[in-house]
C-alpha positions as CSV (number, residue, x, y, z in Angstrom):
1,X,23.7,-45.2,35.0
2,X,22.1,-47.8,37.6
3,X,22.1,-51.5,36.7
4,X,18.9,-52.7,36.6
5,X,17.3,-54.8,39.3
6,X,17.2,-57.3,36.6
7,X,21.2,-57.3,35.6
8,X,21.8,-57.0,39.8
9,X,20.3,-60.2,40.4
10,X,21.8,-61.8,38.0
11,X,24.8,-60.6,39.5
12,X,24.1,-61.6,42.4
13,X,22.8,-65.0,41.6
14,X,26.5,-65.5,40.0
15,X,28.1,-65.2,42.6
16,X,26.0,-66.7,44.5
17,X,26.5,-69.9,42.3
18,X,30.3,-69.7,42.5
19,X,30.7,-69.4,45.8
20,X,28.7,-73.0,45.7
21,X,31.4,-74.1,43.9
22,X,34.0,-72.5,46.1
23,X,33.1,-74.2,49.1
24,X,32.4,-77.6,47.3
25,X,36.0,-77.6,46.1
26,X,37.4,-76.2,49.8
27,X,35.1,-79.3,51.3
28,X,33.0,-77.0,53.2
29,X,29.8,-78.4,53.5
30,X,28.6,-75.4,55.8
31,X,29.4,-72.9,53.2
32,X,27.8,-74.8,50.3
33,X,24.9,-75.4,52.3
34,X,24.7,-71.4,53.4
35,X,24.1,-71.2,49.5
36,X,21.1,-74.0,49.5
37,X,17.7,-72.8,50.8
38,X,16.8,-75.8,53.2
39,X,14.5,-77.4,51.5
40,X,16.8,-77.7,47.9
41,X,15.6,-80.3,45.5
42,X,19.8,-81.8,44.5
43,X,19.1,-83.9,41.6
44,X,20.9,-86.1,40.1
45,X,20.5,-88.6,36.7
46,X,18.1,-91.8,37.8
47,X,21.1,-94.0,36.3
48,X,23.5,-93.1,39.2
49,X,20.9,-94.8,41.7
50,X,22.1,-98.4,42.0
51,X,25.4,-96.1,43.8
52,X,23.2,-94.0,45.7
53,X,23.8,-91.2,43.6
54,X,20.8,-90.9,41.6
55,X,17.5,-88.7,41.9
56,X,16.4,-86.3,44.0
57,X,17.6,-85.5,47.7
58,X,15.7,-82.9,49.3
59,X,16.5,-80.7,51.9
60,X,20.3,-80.4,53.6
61,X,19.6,-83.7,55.3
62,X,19.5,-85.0,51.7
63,X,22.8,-82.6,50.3
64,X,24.8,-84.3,53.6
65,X,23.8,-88.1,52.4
66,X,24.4,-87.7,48.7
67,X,28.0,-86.2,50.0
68,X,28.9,-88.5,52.1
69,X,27.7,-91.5,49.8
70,X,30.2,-90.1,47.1
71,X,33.6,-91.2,48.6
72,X,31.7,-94.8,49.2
73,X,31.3,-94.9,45.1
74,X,34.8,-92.5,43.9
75,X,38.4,-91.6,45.0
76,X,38.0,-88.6,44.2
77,X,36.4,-85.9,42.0
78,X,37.0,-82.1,41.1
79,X,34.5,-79.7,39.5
80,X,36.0,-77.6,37.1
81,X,33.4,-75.1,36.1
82,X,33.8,-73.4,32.9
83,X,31.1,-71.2,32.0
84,X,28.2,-69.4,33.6
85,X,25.0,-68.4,32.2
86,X,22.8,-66.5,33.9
87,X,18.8,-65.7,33.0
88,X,16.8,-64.6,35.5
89,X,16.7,-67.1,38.4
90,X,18.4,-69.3,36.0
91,X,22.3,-70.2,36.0
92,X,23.7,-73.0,33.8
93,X,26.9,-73.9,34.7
94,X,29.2,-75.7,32.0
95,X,32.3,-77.5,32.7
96,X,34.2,-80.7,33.7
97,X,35.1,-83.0,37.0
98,X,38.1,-85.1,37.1
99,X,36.9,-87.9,38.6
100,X,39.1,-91.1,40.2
101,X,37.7,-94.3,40.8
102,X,38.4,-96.1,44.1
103,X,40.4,-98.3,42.3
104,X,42.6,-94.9,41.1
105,X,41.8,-94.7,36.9
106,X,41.0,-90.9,36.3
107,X,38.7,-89.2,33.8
108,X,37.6,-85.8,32.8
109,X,33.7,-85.8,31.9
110,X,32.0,-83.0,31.1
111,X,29.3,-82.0,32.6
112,X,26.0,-79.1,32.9
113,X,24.7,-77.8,36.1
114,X,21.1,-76.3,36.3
115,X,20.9,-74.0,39.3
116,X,17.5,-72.6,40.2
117,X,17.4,-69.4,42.8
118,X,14.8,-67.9,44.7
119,X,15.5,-65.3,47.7
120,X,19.1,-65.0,47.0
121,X,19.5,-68.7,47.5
122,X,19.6,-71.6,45.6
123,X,16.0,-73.6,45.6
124,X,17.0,-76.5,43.3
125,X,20.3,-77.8,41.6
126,X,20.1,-80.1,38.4
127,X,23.2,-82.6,37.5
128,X,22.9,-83.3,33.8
129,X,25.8,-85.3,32.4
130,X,26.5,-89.2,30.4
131,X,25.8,-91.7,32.9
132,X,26.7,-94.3,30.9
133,X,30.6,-93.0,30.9
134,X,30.4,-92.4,34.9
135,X,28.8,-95.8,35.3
136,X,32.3,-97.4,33.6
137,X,34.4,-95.3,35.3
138,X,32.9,-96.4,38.3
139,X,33.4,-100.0,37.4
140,X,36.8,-99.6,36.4
């Protein structure tokens, strides 16, 4: 029996999706972008804004600045993704980031990623996670 269109793109979207996270974790900023359509919306929580973190970036012009502000704000941070769901053009991504401060305490924070695909690329990527614990973490 053939999958259905349905269960293919879903499929596809998955690994679509982890090859995002693949290419974030080697560093390679062409790769992840090759996964983005060029105009992504990357959004992140308004609280993260006073680092240059927060709200929306558009485009791969505005993927390359929120990347290179991060290393300004942390020493470090790994994305540890732990589930996939996939509806649709939907995938939720669970999981956790160890993330060092420049001044070297690290944490594990969880957090949920809301990917959005369209055309066999990703059109818009949601950051959902406590602010408030990221802020301190920051300041530590």
């Amino acid at each position: 029996m053939m999958p259905t269109t349905a269960a293919a793109t879903s499929d596809e979207n998955l690994a679509l999706i982890r090859r995002s996270y693949r290419a974030f974790h080697e560093r390679d900023v062409a790769a992840l972008l090759g996964t983005l359509h060029p105009e992504v919306e990357w959004v992140h929580p308004d609280g993260m804004a006073e680092y240059g973190l927060g709200g929306t970036k558009h485009g791969h012009a505005g993927v390359r600045e929120f990347l290179s502000r991060v290393p300004a704000v942390l020493g470090g941070m790994r994305l540890e993704p732990q589930e996939f769901v996939a509806s649709g053009d939907r995938v939720v991504v669970f999981g956790v980031r160890q993330v060092t401060s420049v001044r070297g305490t690290t944490k594990t924070l969880p957090f949920i990623h809301s990917w959005t695909l369209r055309d066999g690329v990703a059109v818009r990527m949601e950051d959902i996670f406590d602010t408030v614990v990221f802020r301190r973490l920051i300041e530590s």
